[in-house]
N, C-alpha and C positions, 0 to 999 in steps of 0.2 A: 355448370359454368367452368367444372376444371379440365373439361373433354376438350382437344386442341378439332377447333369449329372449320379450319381450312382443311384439315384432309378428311371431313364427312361430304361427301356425293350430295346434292340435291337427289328428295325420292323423285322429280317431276320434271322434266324437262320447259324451261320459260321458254312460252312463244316468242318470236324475234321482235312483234309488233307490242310487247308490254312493255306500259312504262315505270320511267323510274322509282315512283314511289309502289305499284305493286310486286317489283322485284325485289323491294327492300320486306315489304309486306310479308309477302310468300315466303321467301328466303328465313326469316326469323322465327315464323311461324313452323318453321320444317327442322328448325334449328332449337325448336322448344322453347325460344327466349320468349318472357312477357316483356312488355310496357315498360315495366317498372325495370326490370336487367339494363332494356336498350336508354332509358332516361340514368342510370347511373353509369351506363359505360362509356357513353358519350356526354353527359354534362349538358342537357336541352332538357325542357317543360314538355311535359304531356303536349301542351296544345301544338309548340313546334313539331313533337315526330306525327300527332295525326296529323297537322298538314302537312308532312313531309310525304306519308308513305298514301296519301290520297294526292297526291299531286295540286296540292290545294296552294298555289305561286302567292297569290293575292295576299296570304294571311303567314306568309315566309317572310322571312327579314331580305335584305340586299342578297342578289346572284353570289356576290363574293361568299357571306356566313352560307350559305346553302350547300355547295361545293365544297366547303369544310366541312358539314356534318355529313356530307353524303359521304366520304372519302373516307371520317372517321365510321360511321357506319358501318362501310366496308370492312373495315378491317376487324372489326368487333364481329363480323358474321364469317369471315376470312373467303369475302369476296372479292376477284379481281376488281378495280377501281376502273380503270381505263376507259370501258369500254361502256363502262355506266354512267359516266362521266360525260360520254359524247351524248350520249341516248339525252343526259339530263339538258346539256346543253342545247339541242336539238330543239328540247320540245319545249325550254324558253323561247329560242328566237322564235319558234311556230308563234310564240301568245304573244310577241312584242316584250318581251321583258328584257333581253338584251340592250335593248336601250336605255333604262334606267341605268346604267353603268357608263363609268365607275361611279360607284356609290360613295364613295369618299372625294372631295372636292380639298384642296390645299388652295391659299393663297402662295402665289409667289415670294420667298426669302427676301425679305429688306435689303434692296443696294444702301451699302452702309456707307462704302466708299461717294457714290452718288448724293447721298443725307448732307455728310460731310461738307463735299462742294458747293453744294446747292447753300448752305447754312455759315458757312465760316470763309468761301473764297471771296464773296463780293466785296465783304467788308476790309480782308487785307490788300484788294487791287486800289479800293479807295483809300486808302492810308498810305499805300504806295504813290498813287497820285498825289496826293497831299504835300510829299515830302518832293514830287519832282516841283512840283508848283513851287514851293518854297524856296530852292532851290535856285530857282530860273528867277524868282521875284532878287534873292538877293544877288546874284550876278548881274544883276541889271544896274539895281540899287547901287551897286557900286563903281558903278560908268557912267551911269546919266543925273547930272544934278538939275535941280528945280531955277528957274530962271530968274523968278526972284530972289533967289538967295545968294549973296554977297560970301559967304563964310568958307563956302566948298565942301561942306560937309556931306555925307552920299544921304540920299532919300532917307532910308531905313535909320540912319544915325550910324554909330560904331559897330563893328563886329564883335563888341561885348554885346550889346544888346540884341545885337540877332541870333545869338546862340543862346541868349535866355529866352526870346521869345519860341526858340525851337524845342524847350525842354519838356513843355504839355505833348508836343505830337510826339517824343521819344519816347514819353511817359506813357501813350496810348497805343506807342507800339509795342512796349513792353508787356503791357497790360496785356494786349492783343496774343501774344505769344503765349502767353502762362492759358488762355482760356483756350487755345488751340491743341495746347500738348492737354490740357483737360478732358476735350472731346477725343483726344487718341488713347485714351486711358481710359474712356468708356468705353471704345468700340472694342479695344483689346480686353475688356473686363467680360464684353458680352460673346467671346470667343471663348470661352473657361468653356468645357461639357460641364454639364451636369448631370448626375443619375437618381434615377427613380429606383427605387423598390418596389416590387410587387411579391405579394402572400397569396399563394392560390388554396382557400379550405376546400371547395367545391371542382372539381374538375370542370375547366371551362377554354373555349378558345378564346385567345389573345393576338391582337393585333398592336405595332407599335409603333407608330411615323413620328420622326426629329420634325423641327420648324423647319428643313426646307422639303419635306414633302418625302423626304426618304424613308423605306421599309426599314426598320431595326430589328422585329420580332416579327410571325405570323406562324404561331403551329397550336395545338391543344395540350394542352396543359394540365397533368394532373394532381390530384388534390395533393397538398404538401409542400409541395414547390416555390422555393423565393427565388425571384429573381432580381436580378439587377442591371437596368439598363441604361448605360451612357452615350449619350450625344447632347443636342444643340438644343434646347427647351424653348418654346413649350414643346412640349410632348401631345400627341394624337392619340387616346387609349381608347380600343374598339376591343367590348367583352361580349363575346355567347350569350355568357351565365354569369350577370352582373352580382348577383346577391353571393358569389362563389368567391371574390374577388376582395383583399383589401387594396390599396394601392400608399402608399410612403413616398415624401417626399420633400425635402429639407424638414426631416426631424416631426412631421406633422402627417397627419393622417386624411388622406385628399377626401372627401366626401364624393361616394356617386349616387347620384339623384336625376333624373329623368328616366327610369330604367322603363324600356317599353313592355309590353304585356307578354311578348313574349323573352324578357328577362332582357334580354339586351341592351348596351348600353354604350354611349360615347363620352366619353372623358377628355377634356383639356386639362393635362398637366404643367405648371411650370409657370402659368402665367405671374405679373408682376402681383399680384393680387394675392396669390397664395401664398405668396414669400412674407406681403405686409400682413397676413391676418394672423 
């Protein structure tokens, strides 16, 4: 392992028509590495590199992890990437597997601005109206009197009492204000970043999308390594080599649980949930 692996020759020249996983085969094999070398230098389970280097798609995680372990592969055997890269791509689209992709799906970012409108405009248009109503009721009031009345007094009585009966609707526009700057105080509460922590013991790749769908991190990762990443929460965590992983997050330690058989694993960070537990 301490021999520098790109400047050894292949003994054999690869026919053009081999594919990707037994160029990786051969290639390792000629290079003296076992199993167990290429499972600690790139951070994958036995069963992902034998289906990696049988070209066995079915029993591979998403196009995306595939293309990272081949890449890191490479570099681990100090093969050019490029060109094995197309080879690989190639001969998904052949099986249909390029459609499975993108493997990662995001909802669209909350219009907060829209929440807003939708939730707090109707109710100031009607309180608005309220007050032109009132308004138009007491300039009337006090031009047209009742025909039975002798006195001249206007409809509504005095302009003391019209200005008391106006004090509920000032009182509910007041009211109205105070819960409006409330909900501007939430939306600018939910614009704070926040960051996660991640501890990598296990060398493993990491993937790391904010709430609107945006790339934060995507490289491999070796064992030792904390990182820190900030943006817009929740967070999207997509690991290789889940059991390699811890992940932090307001002070608490995220649990990851569904890890598939071949280690991998997706993570929601940030939800409101984790913050309450």
């Amino acid at each position: 392992m301490s021999k520098n692996l790109s400047e050894e020759p292949l003994q054999q020249p690869v026919p053009e028509n081999t594919s990707p996983g037994e160029v990786l085969r051969r290639t390792r094999r000629e290079r003296g590495l076992s199993i167990e070398d290429v499972i600690g230098g790139i951070g994958i389970t036995r069963a992902t590199l034998n289906a990696l280097e049988n070209d066995d798609f079915d029993r591979l995680p998403s196009p995306l992890f595939v293309k990272g372990y081949v890449k890191s592969y490479c570099a681990l055997l100090g093969l050019p990437d490029q060109e094995l890269l197309l080879n690989l791509e190639q001969s998904m689209s052949e099986q249909g597997i390029h459609q499975r992709e993108p493997a990662i799906k995001f909802p669209p970012a909350p219009n907060r601005i829209g929440r807003f409108l939708k939730n707090v405009l109707p109710m100031v248009v009607v309180t608005i109206l309220i007050l032109i109503a009132l308004l138009l009721v007491i300039q009337v009031a006090d031009k047209v009197k009742l025909p039975f009345l002798d006195s001249g007094k206007p409809l509504l009585g005095s302009a003391k009492s019209t200005v008391l009966s106006m004090k509920p609707a000032m009182a509910s526009m007041m009211d109205q204000e105070v819960k409006i700057k409330g909900s501007s105080d939430a939306i600018d509460k939910q614009d704070n970043p926040q960051t996660m922590t991640i501890n990598v013991t296990q060398q493993s790749w990491i993937e790391v999308f904010d709430a609107a769908g945006d790339l934060l991190l995507a490289d491999l990762q070796p064992s030792g390594t904390r990182l820190e990443v900030t943006g817009d929460a929740p967070f999207k965590v997509n690991l290789g080599y889940a059991q390699g992983v811890e992940i932090h997050y307001g002070d608490k330690v995220v649990p990851v649980s569904n890890i598939a058989a071949d280690n991998t694993a997706f993570v929601n960070v940030g939800l409101e949930s984790d913050l309450e537990n």
